[in-house]
C-alpha positions in Angstrom: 0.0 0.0 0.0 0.9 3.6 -1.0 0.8 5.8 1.7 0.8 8.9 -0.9 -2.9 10.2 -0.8 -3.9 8.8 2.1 -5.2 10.9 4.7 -3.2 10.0 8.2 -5.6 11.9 10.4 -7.7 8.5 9.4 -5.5 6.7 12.5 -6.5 9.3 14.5 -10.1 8.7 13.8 -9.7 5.0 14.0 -8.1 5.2 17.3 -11.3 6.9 18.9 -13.5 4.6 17.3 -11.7 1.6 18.6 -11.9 3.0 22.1 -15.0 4.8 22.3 -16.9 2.1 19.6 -19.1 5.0 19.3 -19.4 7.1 16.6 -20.9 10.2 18.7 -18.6 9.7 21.9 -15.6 9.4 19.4 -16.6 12.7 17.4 -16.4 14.6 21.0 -13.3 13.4 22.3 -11.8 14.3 18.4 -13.7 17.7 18.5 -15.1 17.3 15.3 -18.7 16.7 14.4 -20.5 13.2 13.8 -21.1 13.0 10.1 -17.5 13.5 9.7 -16.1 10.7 12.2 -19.1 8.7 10.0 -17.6 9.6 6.7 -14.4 8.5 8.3 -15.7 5.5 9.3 -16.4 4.5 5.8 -13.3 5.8 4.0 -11.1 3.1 6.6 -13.4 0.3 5.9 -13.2 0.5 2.3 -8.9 1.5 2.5 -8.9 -1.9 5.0 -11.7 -4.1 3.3 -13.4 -4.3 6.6 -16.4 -3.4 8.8 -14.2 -2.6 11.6 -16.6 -2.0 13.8 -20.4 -3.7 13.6 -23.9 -2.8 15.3 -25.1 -5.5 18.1 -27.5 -5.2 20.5 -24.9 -4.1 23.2 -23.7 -1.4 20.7 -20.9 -1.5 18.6 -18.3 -4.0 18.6 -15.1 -4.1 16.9 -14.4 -7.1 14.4 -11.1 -9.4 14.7 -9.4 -7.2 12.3 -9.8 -4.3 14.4 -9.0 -6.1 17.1 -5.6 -6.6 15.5 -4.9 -3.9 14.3 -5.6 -2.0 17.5 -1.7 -2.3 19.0 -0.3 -0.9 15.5 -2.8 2.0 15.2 -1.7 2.9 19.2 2.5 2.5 18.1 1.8 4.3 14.6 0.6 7.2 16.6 2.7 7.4 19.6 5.8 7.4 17.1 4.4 10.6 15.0 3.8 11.9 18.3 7.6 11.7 19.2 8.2 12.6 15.2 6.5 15.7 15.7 6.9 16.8 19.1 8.5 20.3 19.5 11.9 20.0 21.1 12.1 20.3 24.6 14.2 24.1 25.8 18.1 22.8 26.2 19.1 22.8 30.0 22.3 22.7 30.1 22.7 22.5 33.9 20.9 19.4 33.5 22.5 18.2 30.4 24.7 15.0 30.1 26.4 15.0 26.7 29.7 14.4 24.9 30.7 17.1 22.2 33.4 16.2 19.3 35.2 19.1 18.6 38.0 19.4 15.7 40.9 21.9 16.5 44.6 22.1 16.1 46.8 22.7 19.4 46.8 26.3 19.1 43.0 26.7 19.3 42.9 24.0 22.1 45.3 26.1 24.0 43.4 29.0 23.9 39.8 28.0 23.9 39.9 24.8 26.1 41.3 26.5 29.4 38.2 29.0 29.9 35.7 26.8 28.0 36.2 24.1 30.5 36.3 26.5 32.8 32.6 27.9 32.0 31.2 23.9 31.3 32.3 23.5 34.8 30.1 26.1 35.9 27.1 26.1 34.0 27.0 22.6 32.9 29.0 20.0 35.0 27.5 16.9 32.9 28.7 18.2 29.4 31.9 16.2 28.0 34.3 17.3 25.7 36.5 15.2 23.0 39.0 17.3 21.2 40.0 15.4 18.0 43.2 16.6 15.8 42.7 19.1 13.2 43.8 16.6 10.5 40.1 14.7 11.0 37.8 16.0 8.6 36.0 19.1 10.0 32.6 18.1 8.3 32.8 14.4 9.0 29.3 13.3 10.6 30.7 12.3 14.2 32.0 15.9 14.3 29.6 18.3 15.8 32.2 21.5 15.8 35.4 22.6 13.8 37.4 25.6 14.8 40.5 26.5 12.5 41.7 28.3 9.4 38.9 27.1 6.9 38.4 28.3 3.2 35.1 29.2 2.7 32.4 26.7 3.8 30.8 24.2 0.8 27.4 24.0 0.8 25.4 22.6 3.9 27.9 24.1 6.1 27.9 26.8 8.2 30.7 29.2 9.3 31.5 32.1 11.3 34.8 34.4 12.4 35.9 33.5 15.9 38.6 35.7 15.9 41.4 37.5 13.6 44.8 36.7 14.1 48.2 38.6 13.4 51.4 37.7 13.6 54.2 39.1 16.1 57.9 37.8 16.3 59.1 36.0 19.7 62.1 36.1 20.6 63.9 35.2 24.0 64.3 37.4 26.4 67.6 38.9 27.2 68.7 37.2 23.5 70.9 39.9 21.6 68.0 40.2 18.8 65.4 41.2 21.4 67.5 44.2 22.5 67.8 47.4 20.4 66.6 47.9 17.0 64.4 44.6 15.2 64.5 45.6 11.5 64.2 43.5 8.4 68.1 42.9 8.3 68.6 41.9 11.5 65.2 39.7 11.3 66.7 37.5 8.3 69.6 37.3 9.9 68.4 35.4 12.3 67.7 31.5 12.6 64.1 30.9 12.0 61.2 28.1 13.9 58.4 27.4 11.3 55.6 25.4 12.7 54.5 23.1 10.0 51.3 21.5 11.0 51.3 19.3 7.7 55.0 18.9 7.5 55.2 20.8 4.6 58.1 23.2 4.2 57.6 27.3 3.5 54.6 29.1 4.6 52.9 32.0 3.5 55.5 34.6 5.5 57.9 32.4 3.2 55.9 33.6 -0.1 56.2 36.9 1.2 60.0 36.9 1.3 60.1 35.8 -2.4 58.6 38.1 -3.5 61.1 40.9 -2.7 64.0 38.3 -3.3 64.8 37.2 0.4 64.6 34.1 2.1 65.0 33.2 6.1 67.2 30.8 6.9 64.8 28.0 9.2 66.9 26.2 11.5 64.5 24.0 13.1 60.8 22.5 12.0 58.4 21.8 14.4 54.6 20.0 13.7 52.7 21.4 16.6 52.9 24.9 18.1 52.9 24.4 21.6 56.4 23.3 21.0 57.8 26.3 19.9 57.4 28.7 22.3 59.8 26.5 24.7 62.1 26.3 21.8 62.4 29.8 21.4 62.6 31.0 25.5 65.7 28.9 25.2 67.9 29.6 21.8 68.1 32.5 20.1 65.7 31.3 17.1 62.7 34.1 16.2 59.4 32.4 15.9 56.9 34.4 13.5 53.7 33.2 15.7 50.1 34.1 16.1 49.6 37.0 18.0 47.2 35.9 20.4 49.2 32.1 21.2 52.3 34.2 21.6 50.8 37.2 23.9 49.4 34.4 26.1 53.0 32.5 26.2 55.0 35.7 27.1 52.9 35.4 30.3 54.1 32.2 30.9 58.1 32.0 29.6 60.5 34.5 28.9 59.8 35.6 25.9 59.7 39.4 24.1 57.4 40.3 21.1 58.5 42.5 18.6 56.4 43.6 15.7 57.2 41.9 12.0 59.8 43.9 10.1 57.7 43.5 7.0 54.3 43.3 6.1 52.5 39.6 6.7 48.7 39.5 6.2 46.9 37.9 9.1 44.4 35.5 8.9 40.7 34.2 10.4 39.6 31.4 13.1 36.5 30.1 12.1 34.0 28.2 13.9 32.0 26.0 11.6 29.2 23.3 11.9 27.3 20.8 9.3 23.6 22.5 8.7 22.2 18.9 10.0 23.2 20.3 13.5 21.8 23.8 13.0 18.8 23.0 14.4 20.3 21.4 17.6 19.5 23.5 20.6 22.9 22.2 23.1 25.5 22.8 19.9 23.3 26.3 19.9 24.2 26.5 23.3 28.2 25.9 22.9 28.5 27.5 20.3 27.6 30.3 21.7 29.9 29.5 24.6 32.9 29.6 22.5 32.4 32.2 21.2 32.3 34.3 24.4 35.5 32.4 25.7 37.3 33.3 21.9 39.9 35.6 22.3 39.3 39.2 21.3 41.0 40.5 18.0 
């Protein structure tokens, strides 16, 4: 059977007929008047090729068939109740759920300290798993991405987190961090280049080229956190994002100097499959990282 055409409101129907085996009582509790339960009546018998229900002196009773069928018509309509139901409000004090979120180390290291620290607050039973940013960010077991995305294909959804610049680290007390940092001086210097991918050159690379210089890189790294202790301790520069070095110089000691050339910066997104647009907790944390991003 096709169900294209068919009316489903006629399980509705047949489930107060099956209970009431009334007509009239089963037009009341349905709100709706009697000829129309009646014309109801007939369109299932002739869709099912059976009375259904049958007149006897102790009213109506309901044939084998509808006997049978009863269990089915009560599990078809509690299921398009839970189909259709409107989605409860998202507690998240209440809440116990594991998020997957996809993120290099630098994001990590600046998002995960105060967004733990604000899940710990406001919703104790929410889990985190941080999976590296080689997994694909749109893959269907990840419900959040945050990195340097081009723009998002279609059924995805994106939004600026934060822009990033670059500033030079260098260690403190080193003879390059003292006096005057100029282009010169910078390329004469032994370079760190973080290569996520293990790819050599990088945009700041590129850059170089184009006027006819090159920096001599002295030590290649996969994963950022590394390089700041790197640096505190040799006299390498370290052309790093603004924000993961401004929060290292806290930490180590290390002095920023601005580039001695022009570098364009570049954008941390936060993206999410549309599939998930709809869900009211990723609402929710999104909206929590967000407020915990760092400020441009």
């Amino acid at each position: 059977m096709r169900l294209a055409g068919i009316d489903l409101n006629l399980l509705t129907s047949l489930d107060a007929l099956l209970d009431e085996r009334n007509v009239t009582r089963a037009a009341k509790r349905l709100g709706v008047t009697q000829p129309a339960v009646s014309h109801s009546l007939r369109r299932l018998r002739d869709l099912l090729g059976d009375p259904l229900l049958v007149r006897t002196r102790n009213g109506m009773t309901a044939t084998p068939r509808a006997v049978a069928l009863r269990p089915a018509v009560r599990a078809a309509l509690e299921a398009a109740e839970v189909v259709l139901r409107a989605v409860p409000p998202f507690d998240a004090a209440m809440t116990e759920r594991t998020f997957s979120l996809v993120m290099a180390d630098q994001a990590s290291f600046l998002l995960l300290p105060p967004l733990l620290e604000r899940l710990a607050r406001e919703a104790p039973g929410i889990a985190v798993q941080v999976r590296p940013a080689s997994r694909d960010p749109d893959a269907e077991d990840v419900d959040l991405a945050i990195g340097v995305f081009r723009d998002a294909p279609a059924g995805v959804h994106q939004l600026t987190l934060w822009r990033e610049d670059f500033v030079c680290v260098l260690r403190k007390g080193s003879a390059a961090a003292r006096g005057t940092f100029d282009r010169k001086r910078y390329l004469a210097l032994g370079h760190l280049l973080v290569a996520p991918r293990g790819m050599p050159g990088s945009p700041l690379d590129d850059v170089l080229a184009r006027t006819g210089d090159r920096r001599r890189v002295m030590l290649t790294v996969p994963h950022f956190l590394v390089a700041p202790h790197v640096v505190a301790t040799t006299d390498l520069v370290w052309t790093a994002p603004a924000s993961l070095a401004r929060a290292f110089a806290e930490q180590l000691p290390l002095v920023l100097r601005d580039p001695p050339l022009r570098l364009e910066g570049f954008t941390i997104a936060l993206r999410w499959h549309a599939r998930l647009a709809s869900d009211p907790g990723l609402a929710w944390l999104r909206s929590v990282v967000q407020d915990v991003a760092p400020r441009a």
